[in-house]
C-alpha positions as CSV (number, residue, x, y, z in Angstrom):
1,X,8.7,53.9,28.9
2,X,5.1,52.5,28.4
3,X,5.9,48.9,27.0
4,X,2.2,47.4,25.8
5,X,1.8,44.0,27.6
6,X,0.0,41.1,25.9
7,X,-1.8,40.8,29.4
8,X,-3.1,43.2,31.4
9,X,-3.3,40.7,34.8
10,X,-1.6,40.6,37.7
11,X,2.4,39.7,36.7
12,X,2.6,36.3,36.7
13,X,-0.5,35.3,35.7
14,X,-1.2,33.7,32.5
15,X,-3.7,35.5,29.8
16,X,-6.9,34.1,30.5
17,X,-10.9,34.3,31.1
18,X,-12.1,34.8,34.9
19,X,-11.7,31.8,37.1
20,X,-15.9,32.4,37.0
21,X,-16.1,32.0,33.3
22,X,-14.0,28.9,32.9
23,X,-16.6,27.7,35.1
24,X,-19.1,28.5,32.5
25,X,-17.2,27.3,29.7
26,X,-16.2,23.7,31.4
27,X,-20.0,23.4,32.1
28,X,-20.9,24.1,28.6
29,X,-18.7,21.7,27.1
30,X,-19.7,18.6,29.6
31,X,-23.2,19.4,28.2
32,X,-22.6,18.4,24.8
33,X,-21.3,15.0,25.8
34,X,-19.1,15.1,22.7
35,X,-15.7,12.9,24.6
36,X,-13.6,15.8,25.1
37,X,-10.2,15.2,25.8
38,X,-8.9,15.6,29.6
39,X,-5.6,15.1,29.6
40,X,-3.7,15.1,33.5
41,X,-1.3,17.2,34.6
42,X,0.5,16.8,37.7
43,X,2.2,20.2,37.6
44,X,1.9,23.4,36.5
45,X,4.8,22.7,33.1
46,X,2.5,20.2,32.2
47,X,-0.7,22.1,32.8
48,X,1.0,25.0,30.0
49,X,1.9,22.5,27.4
50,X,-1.9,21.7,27.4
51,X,-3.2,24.7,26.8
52,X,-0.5,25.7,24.3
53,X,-1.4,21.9,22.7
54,X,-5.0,23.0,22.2
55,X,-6.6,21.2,24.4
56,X,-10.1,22.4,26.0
57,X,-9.8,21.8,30.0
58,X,-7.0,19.8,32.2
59,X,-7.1,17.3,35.0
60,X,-4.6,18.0,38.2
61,X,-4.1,14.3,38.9
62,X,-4.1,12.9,41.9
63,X,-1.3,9.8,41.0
64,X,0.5,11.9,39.2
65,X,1.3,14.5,42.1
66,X,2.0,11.9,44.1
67,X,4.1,10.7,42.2
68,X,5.7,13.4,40.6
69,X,5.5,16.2,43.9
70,X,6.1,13.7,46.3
71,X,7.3,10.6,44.9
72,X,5.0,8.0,46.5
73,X,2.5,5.7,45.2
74,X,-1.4,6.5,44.6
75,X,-1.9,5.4,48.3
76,X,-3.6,8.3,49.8
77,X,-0.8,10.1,51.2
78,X,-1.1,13.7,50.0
79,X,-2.8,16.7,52.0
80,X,-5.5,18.5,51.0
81,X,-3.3,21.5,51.4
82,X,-0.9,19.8,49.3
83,X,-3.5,19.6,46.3
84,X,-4.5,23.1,46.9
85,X,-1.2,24.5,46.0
86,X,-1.1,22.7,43.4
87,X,-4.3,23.3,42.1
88,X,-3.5,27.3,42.7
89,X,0.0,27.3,41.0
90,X,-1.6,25.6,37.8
91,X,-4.7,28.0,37.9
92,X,-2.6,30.8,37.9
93,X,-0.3,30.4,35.4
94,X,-3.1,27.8,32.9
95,X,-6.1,29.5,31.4
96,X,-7.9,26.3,31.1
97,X,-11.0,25.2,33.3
98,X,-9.1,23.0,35.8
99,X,-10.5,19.5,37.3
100,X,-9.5,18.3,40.4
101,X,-9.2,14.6,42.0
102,X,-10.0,15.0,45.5
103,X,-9.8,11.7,46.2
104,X,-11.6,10.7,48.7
105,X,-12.6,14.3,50.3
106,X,-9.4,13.8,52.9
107,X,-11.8,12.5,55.6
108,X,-15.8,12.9,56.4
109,X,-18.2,14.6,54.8
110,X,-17.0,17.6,56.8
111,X,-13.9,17.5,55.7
112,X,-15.1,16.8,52.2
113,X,-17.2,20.4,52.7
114,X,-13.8,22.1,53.7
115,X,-12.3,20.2,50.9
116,X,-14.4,21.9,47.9
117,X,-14.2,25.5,49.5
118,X,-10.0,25.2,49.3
119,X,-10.1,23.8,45.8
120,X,-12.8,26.4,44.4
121,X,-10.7,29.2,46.0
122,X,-7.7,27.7,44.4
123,X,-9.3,27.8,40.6
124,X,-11.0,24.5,40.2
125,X,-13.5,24.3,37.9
126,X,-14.8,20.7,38.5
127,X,-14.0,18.4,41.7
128,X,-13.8,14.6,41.5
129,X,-14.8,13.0,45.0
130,X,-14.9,9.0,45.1
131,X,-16.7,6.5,47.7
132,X,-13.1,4.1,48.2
133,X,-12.7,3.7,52.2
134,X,-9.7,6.3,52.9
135,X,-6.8,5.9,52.7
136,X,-7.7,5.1,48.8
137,X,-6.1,3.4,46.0
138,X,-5.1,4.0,42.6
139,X,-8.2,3.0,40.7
140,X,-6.9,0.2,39.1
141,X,-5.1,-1.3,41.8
142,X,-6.5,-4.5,43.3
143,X,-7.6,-4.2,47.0
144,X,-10.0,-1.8,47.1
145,X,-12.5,-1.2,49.6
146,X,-15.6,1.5,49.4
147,X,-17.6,3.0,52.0
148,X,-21.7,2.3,52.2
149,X,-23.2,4.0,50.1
150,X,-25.5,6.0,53.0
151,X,-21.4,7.4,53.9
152,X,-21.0,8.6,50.6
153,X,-24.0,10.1,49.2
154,X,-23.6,12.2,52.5
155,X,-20.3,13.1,51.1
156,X,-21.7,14.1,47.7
157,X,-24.2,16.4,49.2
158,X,-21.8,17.9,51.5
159,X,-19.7,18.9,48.3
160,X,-22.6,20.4,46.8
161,X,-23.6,22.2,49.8
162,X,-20.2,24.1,50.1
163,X,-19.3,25.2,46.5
164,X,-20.3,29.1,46.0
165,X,-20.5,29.0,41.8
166,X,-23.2,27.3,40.9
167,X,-21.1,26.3,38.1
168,X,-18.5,24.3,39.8
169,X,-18.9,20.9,38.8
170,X,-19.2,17.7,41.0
171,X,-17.9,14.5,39.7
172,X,-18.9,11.4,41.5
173,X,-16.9,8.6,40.9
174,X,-17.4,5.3,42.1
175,X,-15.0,2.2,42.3
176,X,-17.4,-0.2,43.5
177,X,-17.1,-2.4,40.2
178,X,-13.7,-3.9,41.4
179,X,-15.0,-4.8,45.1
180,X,-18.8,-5.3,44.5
181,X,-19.6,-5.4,41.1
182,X,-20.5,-3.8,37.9
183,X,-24.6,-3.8,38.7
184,X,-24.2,-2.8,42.1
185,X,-21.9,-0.1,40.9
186,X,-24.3,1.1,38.4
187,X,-26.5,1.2,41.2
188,X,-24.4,3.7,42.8
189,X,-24.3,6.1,40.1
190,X,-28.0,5.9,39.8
191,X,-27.8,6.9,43.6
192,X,-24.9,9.6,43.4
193,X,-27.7,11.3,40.2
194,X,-30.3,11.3,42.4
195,X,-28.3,12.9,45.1
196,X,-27.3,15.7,42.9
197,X,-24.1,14.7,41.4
198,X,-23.1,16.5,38.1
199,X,-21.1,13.8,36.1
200,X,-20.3,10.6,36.9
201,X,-17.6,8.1,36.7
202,X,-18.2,4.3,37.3
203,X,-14.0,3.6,37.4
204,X,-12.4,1.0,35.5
205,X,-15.0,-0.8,33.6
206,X,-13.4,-4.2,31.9
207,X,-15.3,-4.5,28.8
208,X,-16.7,-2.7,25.8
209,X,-20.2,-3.4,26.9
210,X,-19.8,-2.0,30.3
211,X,-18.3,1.1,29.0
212,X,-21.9,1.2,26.3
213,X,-23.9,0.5,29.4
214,X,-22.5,3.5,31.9
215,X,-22.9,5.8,28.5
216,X,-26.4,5.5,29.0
217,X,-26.1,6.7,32.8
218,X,-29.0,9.9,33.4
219,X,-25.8,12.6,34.2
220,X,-23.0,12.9,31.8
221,X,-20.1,10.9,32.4
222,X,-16.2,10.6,32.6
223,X,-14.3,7.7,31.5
224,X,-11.1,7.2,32.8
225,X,-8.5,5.5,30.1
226,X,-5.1,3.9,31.5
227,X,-2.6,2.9,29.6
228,X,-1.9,-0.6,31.2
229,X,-5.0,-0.8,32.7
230,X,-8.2,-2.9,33.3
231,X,-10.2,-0.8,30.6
232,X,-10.5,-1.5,27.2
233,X,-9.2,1.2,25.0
234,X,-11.3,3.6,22.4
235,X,-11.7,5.7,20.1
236,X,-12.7,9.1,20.8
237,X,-15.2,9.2,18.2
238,X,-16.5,5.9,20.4
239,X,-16.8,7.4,23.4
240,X,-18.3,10.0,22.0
241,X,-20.8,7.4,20.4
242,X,-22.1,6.0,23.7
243,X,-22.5,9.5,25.2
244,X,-19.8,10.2,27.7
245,X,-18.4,13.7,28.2
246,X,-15.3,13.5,29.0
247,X,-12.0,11.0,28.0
248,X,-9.8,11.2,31.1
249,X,-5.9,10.7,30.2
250,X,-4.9,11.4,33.4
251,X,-1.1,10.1,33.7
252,X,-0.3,9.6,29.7
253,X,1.9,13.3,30.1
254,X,3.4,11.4,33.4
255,X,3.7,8.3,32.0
256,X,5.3,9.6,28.8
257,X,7.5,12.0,30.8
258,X,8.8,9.6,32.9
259,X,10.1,7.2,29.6
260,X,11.6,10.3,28.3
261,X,13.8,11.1,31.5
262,X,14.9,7.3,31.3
263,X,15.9,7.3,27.8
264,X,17.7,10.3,28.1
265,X,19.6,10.6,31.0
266,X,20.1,6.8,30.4
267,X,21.9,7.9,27.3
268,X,23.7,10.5,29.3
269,X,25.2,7.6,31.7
270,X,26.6,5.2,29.3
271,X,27.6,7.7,27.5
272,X,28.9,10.6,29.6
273,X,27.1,13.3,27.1
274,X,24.5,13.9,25.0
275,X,26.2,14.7,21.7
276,X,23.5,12.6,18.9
277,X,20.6,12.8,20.9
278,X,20.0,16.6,21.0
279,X,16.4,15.8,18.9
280,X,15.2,14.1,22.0
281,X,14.7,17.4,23.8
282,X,13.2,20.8,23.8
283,X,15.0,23.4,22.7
284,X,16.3,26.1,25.3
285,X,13.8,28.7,23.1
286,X,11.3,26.4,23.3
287,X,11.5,25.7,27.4
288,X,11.3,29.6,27.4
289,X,8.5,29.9,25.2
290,X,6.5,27.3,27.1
291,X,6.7,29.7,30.2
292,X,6.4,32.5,28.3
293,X,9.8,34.5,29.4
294,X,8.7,36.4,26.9
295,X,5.6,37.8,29.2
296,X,8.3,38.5,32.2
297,X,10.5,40.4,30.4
298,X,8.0,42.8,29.4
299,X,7.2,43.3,32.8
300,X,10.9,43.4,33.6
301,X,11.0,46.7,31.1
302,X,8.1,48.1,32.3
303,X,8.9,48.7,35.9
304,X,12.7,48.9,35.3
305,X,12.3,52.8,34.5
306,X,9.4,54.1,36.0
C-alpha cells in the first residue's frame, strides 16, 4: 500500500517550513513594523488553533503556562527546562515562528546564555528576556523590582552571544516604568538598543501618549495588551500608526478559555448534563480536525501493511 501523505516529515510533526526559515520569516515581518498580531499560547492545542486561525507567529506565554501547566501564579516558579518542553511540544506540532518569554533568563547572565541555547534548540524563533530582579512578577502586578541596568545589559549581550541563527530574535523588555518611571524606562530601552537588542518592550505603559512615545524607540517594538490591565487599549491600525511591530495578546486564548470551562461545566453542575448547551462547544470532528487525526491515520495505513 503506498498511501500519499500531506506531509512528508517526521510522524508527528506538523506540515511546516524549517525551524531556520521561520526564523527568516518572523524577522521579516518585525521589519515592517505593521502591529502584527501575537496572540499567546500556553500549550500546544492553543498553539494549532492559531495557526489554523491565520495568524502569522505565536507567543508561548510565560503566565499562561504557569498557570495553565502548573497552576500557580506569574511568580517566577517555572524551570527553564519546564519552558523548553513546552516550547519543543508547540514547535513540533505548530508551523508558526514561535516567541518565547524567558522571563528573567532563570538566573545570571550565565544562565541567561544557557537559557537561549535550550530555547533555540527547542524551535524558538524570538526570545523575550526582562531586567525584573528574579523571582519576577507578572508585568502588571504591583511590587516590582528591576535589576541595575549594568546587570542587565550584561544579560542582553550574553543572549546575543549564545544564539547560533543570526536570525533568532532578542526581545528586551523592560518593566522599569512601574518601579522607576516612564523616562528612566525609556532610558533603558535606549540602553538595551545600543547593546544590541532586536525589539523592545517598555511593559505596561498607562497612557496613550506613552504608548506614541515608545513607538518612536530606534528598534522595533512589542506592545503588550491586557485585558484588565494598566494599558490603554488600541486599535491595531493604531499601533501600527505609531510604529510598533508586534501587538502581544498573550493570555486573551487563556483568559477566554478559562470563562468557557466556568460557564460550561458550571452548567453541567446545576444541571447534571449538558443537553441545550451543546453550541457552547467544539464538535468531536472538530477537536479531531484541530489535531489533525486525519494526518495519523494516514500514517496508521501506511505502516500497517508494509
Amino acid at each position: 500500500m503506498n498511501i500519499q501523505l500531506s506531509d512528508s516529515r517526521v510522524p508527528g510533526q506538523s506540515p511546516s517550513t524549517s525551524l531556520a526559515e521561520r526564523r527568516r520569516q518572523f524577522r521579516a515581518l518585525v521589519a515592517e513594523r505593521k502591529a502584527v498580531l501575537l496572540p499567546g499560547a500556553a500549550n500546544a492545542l492553543t498553539a494549532l488553533i492559531i495557526a489554523d486561525l491565520g495568524f502569522q507567529a505565536a507567543y508561548l506565554t510565560g503566565a499562561g503556562f504557569a498557570n495553565t501547566d502548573i497552576g500557580v501564579p506569574d511568580l517566577g516558579l517555572v524551570s527553564v527546562t519546564e519552558v523548553a518542553e513546552a516550547a519543543a511540544r508547540i514547535s513540533d506540532v505548530c508551523p508558526l515562528p514561535l516567541v518565547v518569554d524567558i522571563d528573567t533568563g532563570f538566573g545570571n547572565a550565565l544562565n541567561a546564555y544557557r537559557t537561549v541555547q535550550l530555547l533555540e534548540r527547542a524551535g524558538a524563533a524570538a526570545l523575550q528576556i526582562e531586567d525584573q530582579v528574579f523571582p519576577k512578577k507578572c508585568g502588571h502586578f504591583a511590587g516590582k523590582e528591576v535589576v541595575p541596568l549594568p546587570e542587565m545589559l550584561g544579560k542582553l549581550k550574553a543572549c546575543l552571544d549564545a544564539r547560533r541563527d543570526p536570525n533568532t530574535l532578542i526581545i528586551a523588555r523592560t518593566d522599569a516604568r512601574a518601579v522607576e518611571g516612564f523616562e528612566r524606562a525609556l532610558e533603558r530601552a535606549h540602553a538595551m538598543t545600543e547593546a544590541g537588542a532586536d525589539i523592545l518592550f517598555v511593559e505596561a505603559p498607562e497612557s496613550v501618549e506613552e504608548i506614541r512615545r515608545i513607538g518612536q524607540l530606534p528598534a522595533p517594538q512589542l506592545i503588550n495588551v491586557v485585558i484588565g490591565g494598566k494599558t490603554p487599549m488600541l486599535s491595531l491600525e493604531e499601533l501600527a500608526g505609531f510604529g510598533f511591530s508586534l501587538a502581544l495578546y498573550a493570555n486573551a486564548a487563556l483568559q477566554a478559555s478559562v470563562k468557557a470551562v466556568q460557564d460550561v461545566l458550571g452548567v453541567l453542575k446545576s444541571s447534571g448534563s449538558l443537553i441545550g448547551v451543546e453550541d457552547r462547544l467544539a464538535t468531536f470532528s472538530e477537536r479531531q480536525r484541530v489535531v489533525r487525526k486525519d494526518f495519523y491515520d494516514a500514517i496508521e495505513q501506511r505502516y500497517a501493511k508494509v
